[in-house]
N, C-alpha and C positions, 0 to 999 in steps of 0.2 A: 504493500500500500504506500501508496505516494505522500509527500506531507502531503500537499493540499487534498489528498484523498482523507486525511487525518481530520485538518480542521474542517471537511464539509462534513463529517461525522458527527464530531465534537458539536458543529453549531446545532446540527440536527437533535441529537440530547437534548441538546441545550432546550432548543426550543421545544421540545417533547415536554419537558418538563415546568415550562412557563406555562403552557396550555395547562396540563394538568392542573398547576396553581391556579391560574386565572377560572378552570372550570369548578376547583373546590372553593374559594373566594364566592364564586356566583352561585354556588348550592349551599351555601349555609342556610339553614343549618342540616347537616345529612348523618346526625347522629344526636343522641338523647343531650339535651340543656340542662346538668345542674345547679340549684340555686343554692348556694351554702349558703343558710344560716345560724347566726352564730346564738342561739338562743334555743331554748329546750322547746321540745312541742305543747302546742296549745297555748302559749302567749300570743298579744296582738300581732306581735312580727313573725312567729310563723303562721296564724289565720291568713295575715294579709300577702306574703310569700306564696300559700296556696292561691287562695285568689288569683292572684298577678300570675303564674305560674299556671291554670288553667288558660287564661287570656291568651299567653302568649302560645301555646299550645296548639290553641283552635284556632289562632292567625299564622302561625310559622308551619307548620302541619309536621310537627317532631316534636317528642316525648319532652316534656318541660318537669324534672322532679326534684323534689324541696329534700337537703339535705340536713339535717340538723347537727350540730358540731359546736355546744355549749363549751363553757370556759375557759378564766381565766381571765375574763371580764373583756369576750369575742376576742382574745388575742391568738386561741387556739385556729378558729374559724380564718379569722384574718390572713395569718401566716401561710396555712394550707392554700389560701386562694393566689396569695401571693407566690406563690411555688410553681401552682398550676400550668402547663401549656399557656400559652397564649393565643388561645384558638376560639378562646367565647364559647366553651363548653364547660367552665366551673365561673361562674361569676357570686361572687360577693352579695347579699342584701347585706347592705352596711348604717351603721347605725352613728347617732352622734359620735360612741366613743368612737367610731373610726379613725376621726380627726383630733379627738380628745386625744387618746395613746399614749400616742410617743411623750406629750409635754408629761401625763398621768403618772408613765411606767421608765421612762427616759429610754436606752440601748432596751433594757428588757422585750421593751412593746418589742421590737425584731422587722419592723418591716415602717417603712416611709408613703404614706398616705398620695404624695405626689412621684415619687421617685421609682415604687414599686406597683401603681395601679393608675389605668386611665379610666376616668368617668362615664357613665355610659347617661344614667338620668335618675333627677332628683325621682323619688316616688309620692313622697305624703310629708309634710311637716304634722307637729303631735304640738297642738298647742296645750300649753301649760296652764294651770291657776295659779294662783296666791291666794289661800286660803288661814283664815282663822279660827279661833271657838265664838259660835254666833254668841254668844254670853258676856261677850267682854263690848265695852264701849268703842267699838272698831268697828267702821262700816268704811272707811277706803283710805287707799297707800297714804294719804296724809296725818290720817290718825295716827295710823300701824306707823309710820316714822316718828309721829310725836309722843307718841307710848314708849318705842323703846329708847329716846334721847332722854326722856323722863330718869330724873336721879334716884328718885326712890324706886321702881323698878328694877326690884334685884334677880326678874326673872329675864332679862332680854334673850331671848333664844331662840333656833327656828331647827328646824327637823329636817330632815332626809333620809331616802329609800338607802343609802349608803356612801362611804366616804366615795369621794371621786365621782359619785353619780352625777347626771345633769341634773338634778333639780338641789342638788350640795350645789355645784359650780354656779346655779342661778341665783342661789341664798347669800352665796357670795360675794356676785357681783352686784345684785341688790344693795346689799349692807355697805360696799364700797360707795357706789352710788349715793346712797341716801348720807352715806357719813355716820353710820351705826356703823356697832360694835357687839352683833348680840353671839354668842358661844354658838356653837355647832352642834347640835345631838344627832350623831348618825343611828341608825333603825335597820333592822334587814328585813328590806322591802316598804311598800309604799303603806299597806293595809298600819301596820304597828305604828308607822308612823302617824298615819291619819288620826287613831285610836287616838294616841297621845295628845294630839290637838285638840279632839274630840273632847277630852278628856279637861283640858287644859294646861297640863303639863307643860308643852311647849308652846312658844308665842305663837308661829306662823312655820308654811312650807308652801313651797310648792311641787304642785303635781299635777299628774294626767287627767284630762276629763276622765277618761275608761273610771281610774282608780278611786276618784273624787267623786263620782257619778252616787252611788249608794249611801255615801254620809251627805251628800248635798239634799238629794232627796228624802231624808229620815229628819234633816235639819240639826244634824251633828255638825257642821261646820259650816263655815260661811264663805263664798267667793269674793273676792275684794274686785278682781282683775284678771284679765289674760296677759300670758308673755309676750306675747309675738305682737308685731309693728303696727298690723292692722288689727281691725276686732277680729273677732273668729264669727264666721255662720254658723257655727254650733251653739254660740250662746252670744249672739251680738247683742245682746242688752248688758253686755260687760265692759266696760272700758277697757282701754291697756294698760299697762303701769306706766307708760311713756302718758296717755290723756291725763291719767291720774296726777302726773306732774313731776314725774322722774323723767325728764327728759334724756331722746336716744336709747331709753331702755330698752333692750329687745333680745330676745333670748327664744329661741327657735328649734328647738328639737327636732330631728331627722329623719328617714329612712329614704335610702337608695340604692342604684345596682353601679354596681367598679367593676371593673375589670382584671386580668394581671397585664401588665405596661406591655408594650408590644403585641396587644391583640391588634389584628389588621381594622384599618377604621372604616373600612367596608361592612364588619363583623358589627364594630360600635352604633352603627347606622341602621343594619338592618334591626336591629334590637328596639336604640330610640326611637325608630320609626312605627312596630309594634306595639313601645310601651304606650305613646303618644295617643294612640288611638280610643287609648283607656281613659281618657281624660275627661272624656262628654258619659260615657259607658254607666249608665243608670244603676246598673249591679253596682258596680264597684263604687260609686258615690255614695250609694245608699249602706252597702256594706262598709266602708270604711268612715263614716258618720258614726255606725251603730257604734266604732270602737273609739269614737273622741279623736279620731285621724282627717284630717282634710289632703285629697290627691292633688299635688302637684307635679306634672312630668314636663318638664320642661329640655333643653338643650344644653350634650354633652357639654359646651364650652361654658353657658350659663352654671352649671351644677359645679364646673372645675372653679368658676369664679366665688359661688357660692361657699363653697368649702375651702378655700383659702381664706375670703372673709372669715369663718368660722373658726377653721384653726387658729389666725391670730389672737377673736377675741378671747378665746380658751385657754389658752399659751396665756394671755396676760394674766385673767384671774388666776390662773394656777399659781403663776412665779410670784405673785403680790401674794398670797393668801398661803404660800408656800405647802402648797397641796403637795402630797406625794404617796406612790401606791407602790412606792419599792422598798423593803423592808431594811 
């Protein structure tokens, strides 16, 4: 064989196997979708995981199935995803702490939010309350600041589902905010902590409609406020804490799908185009209502922008309030 018998060979490969890429690129998906998530079955994020995961099933026409891969506080989950092929067949439901992590766990967390995974689409923010015991003279964020500025209240203190939790890092940044100084009592999980407000034990917390939903209604605690920018549709006769008069406050809890870095953006595309279509989809509005969740899907670049905002404001209260989950 001649050279140029060689390289018309070579190019022939060559090209054999662009095709091949070019034709597996335009067949995604042509094997089963896992969704790892990093939380135990039957919470709101794997309900809504199935959910989303039927959707894109009956639009993509390939097997969509929800992995479960708790602990470690989703660092296990994370990792695994971040390991994964880059082929947009193990994707990530990712949650606040995604972006929380590394400031949380520092080298521990093991894997970089922007360096190790490309965004695919926000899914739903989880608006938050500020809640107190309806028994106390507090009916909004003005009071609840001049109670705990108050000298003789020697109870200033606010509760959370756990150290490092979002709605810890929101108690946080609140207290930063308003110029309080009230103590921290961490709880494991949302319910004991409610209890305790309920209760009067502690001043205030915040948490999830879902979890708040059964002491609001029984009239065991009181709503002040929502976290997030705007009001929430779920309960828009609530101010924000930014109306309430804490200006710029805003604190937005998460869920979205990542990627591992180097999935082809052909892959990211076909996906966000999928999730997209979930957005008007009367099911899923109406089921992710029922759970205190509002759907957001928006675009990959928008979610990358979203989550950098994010991370920094989280990265600050951490390092000011000298948060840490590494022993």
């Amino acid at each position: 064989m001649t050279h140029r018998m060689k390289l018309t060979a070579i190019a022939a490969v060559a090209l054999t196997f662009a095709g091949l890429h070019s034709a597996h690129a335009d067949t995604y998906p042509s094997k089963p979708i896992n969704i790892i998530v990093p939380f135990s079955p039957g919470g709101v994020t794997d309900v809504m995981a199935r959910l989303v995961a039927t959707k894109l099933q009956e639009d993509l026409g390939a097997a969509v199935i929800v992995v479960n891969k708790p602990g470690a506080g989703t660092i296990i989950a994370t990792n695994y995803v971040a390991k994964s092929p880059a082929d947009g067949y193990n994707i990530l439901m990712a949650a606040s702490s995604f972006t929380i992590g590394p400031s949380l766990y520092k080298e521990k967390a093991g894997y970089d939010p922007e360096k190790n995974f490309k965004p695919i689409s926000l899914l739903a923010t989880v608006p938050h309350l500020l809640v107190v015991n309806p028994k106390l003279p507090i009916t909004d964020v003005a009071s609840l600041v001049k109670s705990m500025k108050g000298s003789d209240n020697a109870k200033a203190n606010f509760g959370s589902s756990g150290a490092g939790t979002s709605n810890h890092l929101e108690g946080e940044l609140f207290a930063s905010m308003a110029g309080i100084r009230p103590d921290h009592i961490p709880f494991k999980g949302s319910v004991p902590a409610l209890t305790a407000i309920a209760g009067n034990d502690v001043s205030f917390m915040f948490v999830d409609i879902a979890a708040a939903k059964p002491f609001l209604d029984s009239g065991k605690i009181r709503a002040l406020a929502v976290t997030t920018a705007k009001r929430s549709a779920l309960l828009p006769q609530l101010p924000t804490v930014e109306e309430s008069g804490l200006k710029s406050f805003n604190a937005t809890p998460w869920l979205g799908f990542v990627a591992p870095a180097g999935t082809p953006d052909s892959v990211i595309a076909t996906l966000n185009k999928s999730l997209a279509k979930m957005q008007n989809d009367a099911q899923v509005k109406e089921r992710f209502a029922s759970m205190g969740i509002e759907p957001v899907f928006n675009s990959a670049a928008d979610f990358h922008k979203f989550m950098l905002s994010d991370r920094a404001k989280w990265e600050a209260v951490i390092t000011q309030a000298q948060i840490s989950a590494v022993d």
